[in-house]
Every structure is written in structure tokens, then in C-alpha cells.
Kinemage of the C-alpha trace (Angstrom):
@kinemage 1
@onewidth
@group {chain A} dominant
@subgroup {mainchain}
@vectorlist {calphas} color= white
{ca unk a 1} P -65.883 7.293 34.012
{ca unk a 2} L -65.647 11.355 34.826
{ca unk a 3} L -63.222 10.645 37.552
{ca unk a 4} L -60.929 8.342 35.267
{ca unk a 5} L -61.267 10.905 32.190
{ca unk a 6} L -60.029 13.953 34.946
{ca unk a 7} L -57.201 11.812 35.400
{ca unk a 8} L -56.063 11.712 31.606
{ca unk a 9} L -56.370 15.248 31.478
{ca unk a 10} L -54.397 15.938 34.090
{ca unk a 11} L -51.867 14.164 32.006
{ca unk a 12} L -52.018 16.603 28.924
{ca unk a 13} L -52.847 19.667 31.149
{ca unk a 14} L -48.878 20.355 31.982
{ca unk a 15} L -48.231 20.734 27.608
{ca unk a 16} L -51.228 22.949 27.213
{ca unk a 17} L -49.760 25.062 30.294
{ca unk a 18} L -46.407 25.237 28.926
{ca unk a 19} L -47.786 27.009 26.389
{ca unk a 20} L -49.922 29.610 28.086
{ca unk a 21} L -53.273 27.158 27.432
{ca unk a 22} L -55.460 24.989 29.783
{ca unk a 23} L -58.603 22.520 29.354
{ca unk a 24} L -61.609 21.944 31.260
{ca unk a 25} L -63.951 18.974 31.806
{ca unk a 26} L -66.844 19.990 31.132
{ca unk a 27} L -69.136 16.856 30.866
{ca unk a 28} L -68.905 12.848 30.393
{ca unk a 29} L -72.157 11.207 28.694
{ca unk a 30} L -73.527 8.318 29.356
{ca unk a 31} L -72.376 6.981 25.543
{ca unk a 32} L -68.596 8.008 25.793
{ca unk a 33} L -68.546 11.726 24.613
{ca unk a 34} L -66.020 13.701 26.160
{ca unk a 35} L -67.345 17.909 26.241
{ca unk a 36} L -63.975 20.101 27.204
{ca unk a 37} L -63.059 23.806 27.246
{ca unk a 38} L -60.264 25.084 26.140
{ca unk a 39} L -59.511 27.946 27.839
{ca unk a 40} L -56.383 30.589 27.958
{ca unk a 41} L -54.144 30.738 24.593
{ca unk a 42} L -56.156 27.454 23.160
{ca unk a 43} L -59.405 29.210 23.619
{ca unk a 44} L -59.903 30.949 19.876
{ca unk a 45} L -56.287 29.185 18.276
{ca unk a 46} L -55.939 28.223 15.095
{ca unk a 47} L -54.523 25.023 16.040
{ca unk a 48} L -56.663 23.933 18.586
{ca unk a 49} L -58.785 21.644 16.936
{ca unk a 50} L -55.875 19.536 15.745
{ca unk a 51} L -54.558 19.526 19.816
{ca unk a 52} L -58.077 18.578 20.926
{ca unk a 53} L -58.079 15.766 18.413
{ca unk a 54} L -54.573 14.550 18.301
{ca unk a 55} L -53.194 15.814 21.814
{ca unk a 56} L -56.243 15.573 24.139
{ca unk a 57} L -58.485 13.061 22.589
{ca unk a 58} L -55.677 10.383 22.086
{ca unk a 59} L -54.547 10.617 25.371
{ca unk a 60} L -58.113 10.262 26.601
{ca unk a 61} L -59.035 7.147 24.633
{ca unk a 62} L -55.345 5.455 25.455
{ca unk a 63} L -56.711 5.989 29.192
{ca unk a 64} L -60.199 5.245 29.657
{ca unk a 65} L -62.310 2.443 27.719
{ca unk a 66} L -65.710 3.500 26.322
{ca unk a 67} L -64.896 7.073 25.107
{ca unk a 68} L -66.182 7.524 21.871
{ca unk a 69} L -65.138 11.179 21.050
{ca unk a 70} L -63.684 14.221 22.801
{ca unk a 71} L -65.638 17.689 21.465
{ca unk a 72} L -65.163 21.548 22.767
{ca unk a 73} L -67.764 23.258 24.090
């Protein structure tokens, strides 16, 4: 499942980029939580909750079956 979650976030990565931002996989469990980092202009933004949630985590669960939840770390 890590593989196939680095895949969907390789999808989002180029929109976080374009705006000076980046995420990191952190961790896959074994019951479908997703750990990140969000790292550059994301890390410490006001708004980065709401792209974690409705950016990162959507495209995450459209992807790959069995993820649950995507938190940052």
C-alpha cells in the first residue's frame, strides 16, 4: 500500500510546489492511516490543514483502497 500511496502523492506534489510547498510520506499503517510532512511554505500555514484534508487526503483515498485518514506529523 506505501508504494501505491507514493504514487498519489506524486500526483498532488506538482500544486504544493507551485506554490513554494512540498509533502512527505512519512508512514502507512497497517489500518489505512496515512502520516505526511508538510514541509517548505505548507510547513506552519494557516491553510494547511484544509490542503491536507481536501487537497492531499482526497486525492489519496480516490487512489488507493483501504486508507482511512491522511494526518501530519
Amino acid at each position: 500500500m506505501k508504494e501505491e500511496v507514493q504514487k498519489a502523492i506524486e500526483l498532488v506534489r506538482p500544486s504544493l510546489q507551485a506554490d513554494g510547498g512540498d509533502v512527505e510520506l512519512v508512514d502507512v499503517s497497517e489500518d489505512g492511516v496515512v502520516k505526511v510532512k508538510l514541509t517548505g511554505a505548507c510547513h506552519g500555514c494557516p491553510m494547511s490543514q484544509m490542503t491536507l484534508k481536501m487537497g492531499i487526503e482526497k486525492v489519496i483515498k480516490s487512489k488507493v483502497p483501504g486508507v482511512k485518514e491522511v494526518v501530519s506529523v
